[in-house]
ZATIKOL-465870 format. One record per residue (C-alpha): residue in three letters; chain; residue number from 0; z, x negated, y negated. Coordinates in nm, 3 decimals, padded with zeros to 5 digits. Layout:
<r ALA,A,NUM,<Z,X,Y>>;
...
END
This chain:
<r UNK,A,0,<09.246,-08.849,-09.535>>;
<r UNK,A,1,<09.213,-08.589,-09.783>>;
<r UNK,A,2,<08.889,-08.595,-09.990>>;
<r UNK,A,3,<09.045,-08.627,-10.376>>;
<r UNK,A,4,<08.700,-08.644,-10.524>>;
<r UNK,A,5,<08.569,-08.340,-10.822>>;
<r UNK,A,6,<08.288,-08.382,-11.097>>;
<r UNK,A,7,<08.402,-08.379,-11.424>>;
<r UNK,A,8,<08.168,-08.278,-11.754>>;
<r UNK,A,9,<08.253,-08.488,-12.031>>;
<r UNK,A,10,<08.092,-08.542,-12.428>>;
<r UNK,A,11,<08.034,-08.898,-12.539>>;
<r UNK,A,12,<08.086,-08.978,-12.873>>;
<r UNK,A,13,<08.076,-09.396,-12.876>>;
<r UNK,A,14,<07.936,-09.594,-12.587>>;
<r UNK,A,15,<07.841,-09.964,-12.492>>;
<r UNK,A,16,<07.725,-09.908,-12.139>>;
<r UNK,A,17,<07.349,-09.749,-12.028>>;
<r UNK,A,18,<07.546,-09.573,-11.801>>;
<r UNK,A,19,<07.719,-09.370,-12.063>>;
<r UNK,A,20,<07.450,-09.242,-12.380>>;
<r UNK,A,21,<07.605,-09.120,-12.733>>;
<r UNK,A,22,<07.585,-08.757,-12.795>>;
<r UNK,A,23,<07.542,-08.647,-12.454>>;
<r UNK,A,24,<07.726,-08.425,-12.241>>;
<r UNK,A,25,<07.742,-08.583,-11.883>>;
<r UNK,A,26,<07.910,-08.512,-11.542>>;
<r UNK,A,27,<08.091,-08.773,-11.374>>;
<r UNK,A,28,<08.238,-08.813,-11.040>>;
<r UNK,A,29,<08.600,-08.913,-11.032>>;
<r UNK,A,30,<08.712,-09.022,-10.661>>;
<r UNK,A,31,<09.060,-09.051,-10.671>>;
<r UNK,A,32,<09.335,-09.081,-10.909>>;
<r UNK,A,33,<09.483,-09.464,-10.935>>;
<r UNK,A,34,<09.767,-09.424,-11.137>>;
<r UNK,A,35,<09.946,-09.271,-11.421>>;
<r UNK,A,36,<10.138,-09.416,-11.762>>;
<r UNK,A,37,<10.317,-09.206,-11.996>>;
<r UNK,A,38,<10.022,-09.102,-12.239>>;
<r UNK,A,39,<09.800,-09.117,-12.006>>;
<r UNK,A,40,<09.613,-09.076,-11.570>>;
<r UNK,A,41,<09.384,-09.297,-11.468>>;
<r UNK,A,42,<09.102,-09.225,-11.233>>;
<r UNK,A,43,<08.875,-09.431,-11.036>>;
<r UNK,A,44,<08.449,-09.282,-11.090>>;
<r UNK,A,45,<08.219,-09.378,-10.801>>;
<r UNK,A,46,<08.056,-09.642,-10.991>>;
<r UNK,A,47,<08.360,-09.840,-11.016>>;
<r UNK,A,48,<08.466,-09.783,-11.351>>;
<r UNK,A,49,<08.767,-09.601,-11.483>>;
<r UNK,A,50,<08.870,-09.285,-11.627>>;
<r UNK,A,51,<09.178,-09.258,-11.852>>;
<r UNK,A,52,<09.275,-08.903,-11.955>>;
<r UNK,A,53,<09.513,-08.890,-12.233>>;
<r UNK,A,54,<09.747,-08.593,-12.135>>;
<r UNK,A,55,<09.880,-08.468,-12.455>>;
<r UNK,A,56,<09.607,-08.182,-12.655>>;
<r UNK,A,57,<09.483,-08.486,-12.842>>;
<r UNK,A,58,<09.197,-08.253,-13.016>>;
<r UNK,A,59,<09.508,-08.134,-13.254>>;
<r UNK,A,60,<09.665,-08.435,-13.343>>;
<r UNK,A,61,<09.528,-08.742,-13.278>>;
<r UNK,A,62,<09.299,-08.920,-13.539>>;
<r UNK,A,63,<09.002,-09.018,-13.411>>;
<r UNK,A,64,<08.845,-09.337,-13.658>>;
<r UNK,A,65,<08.648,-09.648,-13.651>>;
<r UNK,A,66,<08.735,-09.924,-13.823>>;
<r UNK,A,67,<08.611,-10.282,-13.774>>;
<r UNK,A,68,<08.492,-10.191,-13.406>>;
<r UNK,A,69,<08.865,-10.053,-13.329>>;
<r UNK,A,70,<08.887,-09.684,-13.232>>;
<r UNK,A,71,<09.292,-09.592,-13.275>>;
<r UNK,A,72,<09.389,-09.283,-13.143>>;
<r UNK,A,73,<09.760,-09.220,-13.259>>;
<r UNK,A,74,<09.967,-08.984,-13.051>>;
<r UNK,A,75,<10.171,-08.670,-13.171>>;
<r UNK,A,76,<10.476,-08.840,-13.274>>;
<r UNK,A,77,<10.302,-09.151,-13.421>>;
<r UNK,A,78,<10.448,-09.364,-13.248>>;
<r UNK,A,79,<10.215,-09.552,-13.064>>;
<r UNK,A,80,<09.890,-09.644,-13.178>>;
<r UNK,A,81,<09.593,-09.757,-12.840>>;
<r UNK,A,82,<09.356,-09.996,-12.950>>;
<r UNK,A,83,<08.992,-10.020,-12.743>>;
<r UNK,A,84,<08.733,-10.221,-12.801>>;
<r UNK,A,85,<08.411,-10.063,-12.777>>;
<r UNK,A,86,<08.170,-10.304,-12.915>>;
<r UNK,A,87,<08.297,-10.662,-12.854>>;
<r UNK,A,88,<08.180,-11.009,-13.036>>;
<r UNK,A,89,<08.149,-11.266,-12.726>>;
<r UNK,A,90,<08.499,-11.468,-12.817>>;
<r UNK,A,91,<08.664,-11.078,-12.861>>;
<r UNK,A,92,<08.533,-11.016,-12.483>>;
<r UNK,A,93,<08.758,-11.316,-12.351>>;
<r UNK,A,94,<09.068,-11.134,-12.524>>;
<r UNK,A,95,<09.052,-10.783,-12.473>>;
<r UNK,A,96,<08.912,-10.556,-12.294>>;
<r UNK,A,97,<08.559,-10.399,-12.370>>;
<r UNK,A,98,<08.563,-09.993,-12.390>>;
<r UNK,A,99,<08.217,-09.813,-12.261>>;
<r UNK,A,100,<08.287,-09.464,-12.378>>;
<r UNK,A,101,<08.541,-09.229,-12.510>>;
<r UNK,A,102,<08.514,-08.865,-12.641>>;
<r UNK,A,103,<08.644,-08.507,-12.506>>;
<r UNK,A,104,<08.660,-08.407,-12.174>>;
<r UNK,A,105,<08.509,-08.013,-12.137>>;
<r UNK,A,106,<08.661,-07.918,-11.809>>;
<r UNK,A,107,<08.975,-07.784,-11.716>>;
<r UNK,A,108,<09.082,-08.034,-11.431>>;
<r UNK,A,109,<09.161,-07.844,-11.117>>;
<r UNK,A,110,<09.404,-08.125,-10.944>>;
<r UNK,A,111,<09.790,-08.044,-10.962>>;
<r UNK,A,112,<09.742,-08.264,-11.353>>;
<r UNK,A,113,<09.810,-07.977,-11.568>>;
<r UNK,A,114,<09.960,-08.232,-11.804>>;
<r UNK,A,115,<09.579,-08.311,-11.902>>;
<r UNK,A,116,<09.469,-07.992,-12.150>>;
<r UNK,A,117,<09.087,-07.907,-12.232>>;
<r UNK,A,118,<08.976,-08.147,-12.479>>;
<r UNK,A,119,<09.190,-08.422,-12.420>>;
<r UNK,A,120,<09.032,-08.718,-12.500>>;
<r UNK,A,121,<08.919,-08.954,-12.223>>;
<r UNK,A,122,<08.823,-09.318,-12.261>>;
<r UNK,A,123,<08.574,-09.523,-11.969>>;
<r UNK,A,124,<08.662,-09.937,-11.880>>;
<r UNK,A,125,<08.571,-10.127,-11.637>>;
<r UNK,A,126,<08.770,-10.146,-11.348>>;
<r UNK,A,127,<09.056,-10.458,-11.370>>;
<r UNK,A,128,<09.323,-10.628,-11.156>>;
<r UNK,A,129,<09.633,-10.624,-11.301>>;
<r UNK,A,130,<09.833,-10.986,-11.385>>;
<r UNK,A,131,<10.063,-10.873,-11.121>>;
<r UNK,A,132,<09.844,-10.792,-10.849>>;
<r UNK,A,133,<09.657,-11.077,-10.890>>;
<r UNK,A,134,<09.964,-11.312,-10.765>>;
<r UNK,A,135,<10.158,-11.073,-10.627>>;
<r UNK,A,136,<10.467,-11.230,-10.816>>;
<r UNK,A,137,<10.626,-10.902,-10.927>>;
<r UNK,A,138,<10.976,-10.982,-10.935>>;
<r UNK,A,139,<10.923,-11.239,-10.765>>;
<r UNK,A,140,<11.174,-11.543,-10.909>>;
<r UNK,A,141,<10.983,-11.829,-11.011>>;
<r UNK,A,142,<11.223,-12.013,-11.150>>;
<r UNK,A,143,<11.344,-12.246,-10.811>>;
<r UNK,A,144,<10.915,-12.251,-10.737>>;
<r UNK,A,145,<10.793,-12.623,-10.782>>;
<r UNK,A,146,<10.539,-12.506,-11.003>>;
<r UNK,A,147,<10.722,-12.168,-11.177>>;
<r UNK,A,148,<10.787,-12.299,-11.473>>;
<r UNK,A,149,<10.449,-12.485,-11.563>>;
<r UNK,A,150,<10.256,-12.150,-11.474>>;
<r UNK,A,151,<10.530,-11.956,-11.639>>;
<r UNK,A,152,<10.440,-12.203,-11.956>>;
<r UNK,A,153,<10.055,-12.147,-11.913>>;
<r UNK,A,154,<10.059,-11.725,-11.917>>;
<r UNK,A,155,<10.272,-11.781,-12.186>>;
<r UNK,A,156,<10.054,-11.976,-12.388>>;
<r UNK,A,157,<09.738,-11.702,-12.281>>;
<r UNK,A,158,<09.917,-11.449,-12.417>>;
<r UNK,A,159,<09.966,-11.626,-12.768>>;
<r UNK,A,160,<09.630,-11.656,-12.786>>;
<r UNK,A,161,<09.542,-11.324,-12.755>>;
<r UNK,A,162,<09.814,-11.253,-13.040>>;
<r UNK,A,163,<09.680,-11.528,-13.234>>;
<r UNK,A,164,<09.354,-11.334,-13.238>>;
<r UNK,A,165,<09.458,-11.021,-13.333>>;
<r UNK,A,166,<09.636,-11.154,-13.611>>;
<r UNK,A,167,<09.403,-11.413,-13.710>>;
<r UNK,A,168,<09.085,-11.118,-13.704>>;
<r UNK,A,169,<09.257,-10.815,-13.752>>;
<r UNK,A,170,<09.609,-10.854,-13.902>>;
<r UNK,A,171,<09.749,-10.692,-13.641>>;
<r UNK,A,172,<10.085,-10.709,-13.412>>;
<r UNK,A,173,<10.091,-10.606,-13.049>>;
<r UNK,A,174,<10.393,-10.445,-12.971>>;
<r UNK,A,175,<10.313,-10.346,-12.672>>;
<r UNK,A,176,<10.352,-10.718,-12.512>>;
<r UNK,A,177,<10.429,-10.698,-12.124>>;
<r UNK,A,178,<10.283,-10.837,-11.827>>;
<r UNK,A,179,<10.126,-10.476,-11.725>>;
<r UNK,A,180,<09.933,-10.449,-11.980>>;
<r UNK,A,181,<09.708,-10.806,-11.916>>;
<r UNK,A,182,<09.462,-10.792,-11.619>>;
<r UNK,A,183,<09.156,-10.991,-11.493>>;
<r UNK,A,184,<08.810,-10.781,-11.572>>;
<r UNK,A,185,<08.713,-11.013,-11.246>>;
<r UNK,A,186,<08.814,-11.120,-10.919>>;
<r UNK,A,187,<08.958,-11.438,-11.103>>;
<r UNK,A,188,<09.274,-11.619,-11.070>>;
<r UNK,A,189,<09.183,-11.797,-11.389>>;
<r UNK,A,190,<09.419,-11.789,-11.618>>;
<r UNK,A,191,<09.217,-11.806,-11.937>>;
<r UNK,A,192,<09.007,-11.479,-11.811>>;
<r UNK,A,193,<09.346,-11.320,-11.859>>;
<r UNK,A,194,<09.281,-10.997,-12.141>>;
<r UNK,A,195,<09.483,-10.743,-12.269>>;
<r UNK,A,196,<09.369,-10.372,-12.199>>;
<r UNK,A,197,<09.628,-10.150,-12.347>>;
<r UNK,A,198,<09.845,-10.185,-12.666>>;
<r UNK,A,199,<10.074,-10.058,-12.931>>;
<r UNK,A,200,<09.986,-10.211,-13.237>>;
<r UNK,A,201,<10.126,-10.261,-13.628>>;
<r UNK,A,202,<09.974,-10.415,-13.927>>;
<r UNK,A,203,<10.109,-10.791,-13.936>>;
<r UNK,A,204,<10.404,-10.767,-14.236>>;
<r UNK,A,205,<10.436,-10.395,-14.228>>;
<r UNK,A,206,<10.745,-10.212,-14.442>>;
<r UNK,A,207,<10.715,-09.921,-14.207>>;
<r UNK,A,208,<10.992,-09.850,-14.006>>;
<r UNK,A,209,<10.848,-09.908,-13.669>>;
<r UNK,A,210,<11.046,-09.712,-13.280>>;
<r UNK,A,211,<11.090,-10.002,-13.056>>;
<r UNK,A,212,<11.398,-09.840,-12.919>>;
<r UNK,A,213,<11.378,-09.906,-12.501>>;
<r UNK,A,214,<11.086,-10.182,-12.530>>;
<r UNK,A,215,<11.279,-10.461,-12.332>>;
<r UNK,A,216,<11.019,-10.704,-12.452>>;
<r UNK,A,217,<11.168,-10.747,-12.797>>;
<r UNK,A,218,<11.520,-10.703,-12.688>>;
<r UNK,A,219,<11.801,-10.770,-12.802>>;
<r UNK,A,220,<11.813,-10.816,-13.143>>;
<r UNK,A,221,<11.470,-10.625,-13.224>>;
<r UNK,A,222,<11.607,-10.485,-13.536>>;
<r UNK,A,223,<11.682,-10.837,-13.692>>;
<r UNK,A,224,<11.363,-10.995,-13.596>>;
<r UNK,A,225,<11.094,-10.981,-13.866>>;
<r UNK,A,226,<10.778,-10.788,-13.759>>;
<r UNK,A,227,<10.569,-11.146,-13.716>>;
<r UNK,A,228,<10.771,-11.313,-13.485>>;
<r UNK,A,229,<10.768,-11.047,-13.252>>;
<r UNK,A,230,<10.443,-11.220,-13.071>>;
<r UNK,A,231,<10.667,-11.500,-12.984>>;
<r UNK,A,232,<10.977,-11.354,-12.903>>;
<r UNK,A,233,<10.765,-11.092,-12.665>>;
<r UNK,A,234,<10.621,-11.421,-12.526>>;
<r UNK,A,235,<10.922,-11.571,-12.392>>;
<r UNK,A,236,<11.048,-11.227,-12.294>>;
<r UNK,A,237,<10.774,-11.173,-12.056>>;
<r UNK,A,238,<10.843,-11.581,-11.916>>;
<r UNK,A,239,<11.189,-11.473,-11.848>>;
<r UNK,A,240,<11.057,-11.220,-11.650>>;
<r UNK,A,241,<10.852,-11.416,-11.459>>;
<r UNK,A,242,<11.063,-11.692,-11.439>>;
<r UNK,A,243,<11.368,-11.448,-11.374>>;
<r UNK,A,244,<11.230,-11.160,-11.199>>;
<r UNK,A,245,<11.175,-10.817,-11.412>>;
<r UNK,A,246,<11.439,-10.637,-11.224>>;
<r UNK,A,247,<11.674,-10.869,-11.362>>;
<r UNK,A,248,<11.639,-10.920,-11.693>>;
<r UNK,A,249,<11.510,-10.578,-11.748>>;
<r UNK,A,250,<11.881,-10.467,-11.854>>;
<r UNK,A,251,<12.003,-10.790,-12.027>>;
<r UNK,A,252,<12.173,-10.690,-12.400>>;
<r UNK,A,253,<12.393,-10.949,-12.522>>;
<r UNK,A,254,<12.315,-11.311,-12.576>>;
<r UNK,A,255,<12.579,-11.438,-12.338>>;
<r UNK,A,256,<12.343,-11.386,-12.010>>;
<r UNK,A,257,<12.074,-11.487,-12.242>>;
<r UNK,A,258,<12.236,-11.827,-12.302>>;
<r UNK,A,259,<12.316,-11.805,-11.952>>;
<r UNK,A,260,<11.927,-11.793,-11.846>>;
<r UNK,A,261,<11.811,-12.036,-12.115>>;
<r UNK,A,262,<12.097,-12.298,-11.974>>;
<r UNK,A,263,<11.902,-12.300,-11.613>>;
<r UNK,A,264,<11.588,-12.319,-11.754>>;
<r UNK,A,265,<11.735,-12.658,-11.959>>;
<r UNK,A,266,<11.880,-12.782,-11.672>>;
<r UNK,A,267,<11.521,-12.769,-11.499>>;
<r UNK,A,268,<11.277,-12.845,-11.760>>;
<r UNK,A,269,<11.409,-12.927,-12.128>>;
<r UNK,A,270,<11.037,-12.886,-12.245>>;
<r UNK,A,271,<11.055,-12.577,-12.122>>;
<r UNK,A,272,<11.387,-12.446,-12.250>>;
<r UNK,A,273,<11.281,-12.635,-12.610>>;
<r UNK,A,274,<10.983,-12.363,-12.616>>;
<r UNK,A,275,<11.207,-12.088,-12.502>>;
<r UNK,A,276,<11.491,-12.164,-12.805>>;
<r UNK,A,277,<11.248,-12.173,-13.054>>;
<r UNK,A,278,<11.104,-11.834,-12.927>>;
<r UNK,A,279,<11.450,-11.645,-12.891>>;
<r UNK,A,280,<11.686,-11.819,-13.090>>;
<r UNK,A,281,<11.535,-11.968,-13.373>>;
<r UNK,A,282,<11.238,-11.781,-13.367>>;
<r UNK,A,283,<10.883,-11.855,-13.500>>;
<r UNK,A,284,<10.535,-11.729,-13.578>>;
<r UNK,A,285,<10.264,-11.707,-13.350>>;
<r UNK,A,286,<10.074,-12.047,-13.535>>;
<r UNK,A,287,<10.353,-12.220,-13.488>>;
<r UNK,A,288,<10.474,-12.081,-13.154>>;
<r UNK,A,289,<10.080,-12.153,-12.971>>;
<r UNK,A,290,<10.105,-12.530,-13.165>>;
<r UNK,A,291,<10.398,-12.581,-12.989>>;
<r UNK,A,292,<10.278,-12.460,-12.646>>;
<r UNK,A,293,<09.956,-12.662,-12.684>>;
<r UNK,A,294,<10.210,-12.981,-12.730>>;
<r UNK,A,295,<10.403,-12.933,-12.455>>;
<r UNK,A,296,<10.114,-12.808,-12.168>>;
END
């Protein structure tokens, strides 16, 4: 096999990890690349953290700021807006993921990624298993499984939480709310050790016009839904897929398969399909969404 491995100088500007000091220039060795988004490549270091290397020139237009422990870093379109943690209270550490360091990368990186510019900004984590992996569900139906529905019920309920947090703390909205973007910091099949590592996020009530055009998540009727029930709607979104299978209801845009898919779900659990109307149909805010998971778990 190929050796993929290079050293990398970097400049750290905020750290919570010994391994990474504030103010210091530092080489790193990255071992292999483990996969690539659509802002940014991930790499895996020999000390079993990550790397990720936003690829756009984000010395020229990103804002770099810290406010109330949150470091947003905005992209060129302002679109999207990543939220890291890099100093975490202990109940923040059981929601979302802690950051160890972020800052500039100083080297031009000589590995067929010349998407990643000098001075990109980079950004260190721990290493995590994504939801996914973890059960190996993905699109996997869960629906006819003897116990799909009550696990279905339970991520469901872990992912309101995490919501409930950000709202409750911050006033903020994820909007970023899918199943790839929650992973285990462990080796844990817990559910409640299920945290969120990487979201777009709006202040909670916002009048700005937000792009959520080709986030399936808050389909179909995302431009009728009122910014603070998106939590909940996103919620039952992401149990349709598991319930469903992503490949499925990926492309679903009109509310006659929807009905369609909440009529199997009543005819196997009306619990179940009582949470899932009140998410879609009738819609509700997170409070009231994770009261009435809590009731029916």
């Amino acid at each position: 096999m190929m050796d993929q491995s290079f050293t990398l100088k970097i400049l750290i500007l905020k750290s919570s990890n010994d391994n990474y000091i504030e103010n210091k220039l530092k080489k790193i060795k990255i071992i292999k690349k483990i996969g690539e988004g659509s802002y940014g490549v991930v790499f895996l270091l020999n000390n079993n953290d990550v790397i990720k290397i936003f690829k756009n020139s984000t010395l020229k237009n990103t804002i770099l700021n810290e406010s109330n422990y949150l470091i947003p870093i905005k992209n060129e379109n302002r679109e999207l807006i990543f939220y890291y943690k890099y100093i975490n209270e202990k109940k923040e550490n059981n929601y979302i993921i802690s950051l160890y360091a972020i800052e500039l990368i100083k080297d031009n990186i000589i590995d067929n990624m010349n998407n990643i510019e000098f001075n990109s900004y980079f950004i260190i984590l721990p290493l995590c298993t994504s939801f996914y992996n973890t059960f190996n569900i993905y699109n996997m139906e869960l629906i006819n499984i003897k116990n799909g529905i009550p696990f279905t019920l339970k991520i469901m309920k872990r992912l309101i939480q995490i919501s409930d947090f950000l709202e409750t703390k911050y006033n903020i909205l994820n909007l970023d709310f899918k199943l790839n973007n929650f992973m285990f910091k462990n080796n844990s099949k817990n559910i409640d050790n299920l945290i969120m590592i990487d979201f777009s996020i709006t202040k909670k009530k916002t009048k700005i016009p937000y792009n959520i055009d080709n986030k399936y998540y808050i389909w179909p009727e995302s431009n009728n839904i009122l910014i603070e029930y998106f939590p909940s709607y996103s919620a039952c979104i992401n149990g349709l897929e598991l319930l469903f299978g992503y490949k499925y209801i990926n492309n679903i845009r009109n509310n006659h398969k929807l009905d369609y898919y909440l009529k199997m779900i009543k005819e196997k659990d009306k619990k179940a399909y009582n949470i899932f109307l009140n998410g879609l149909i009738l819609k509700m805010n997170t409070e009231n969404f994770l009261n009435l998971l809590k009731c029916s778990i």
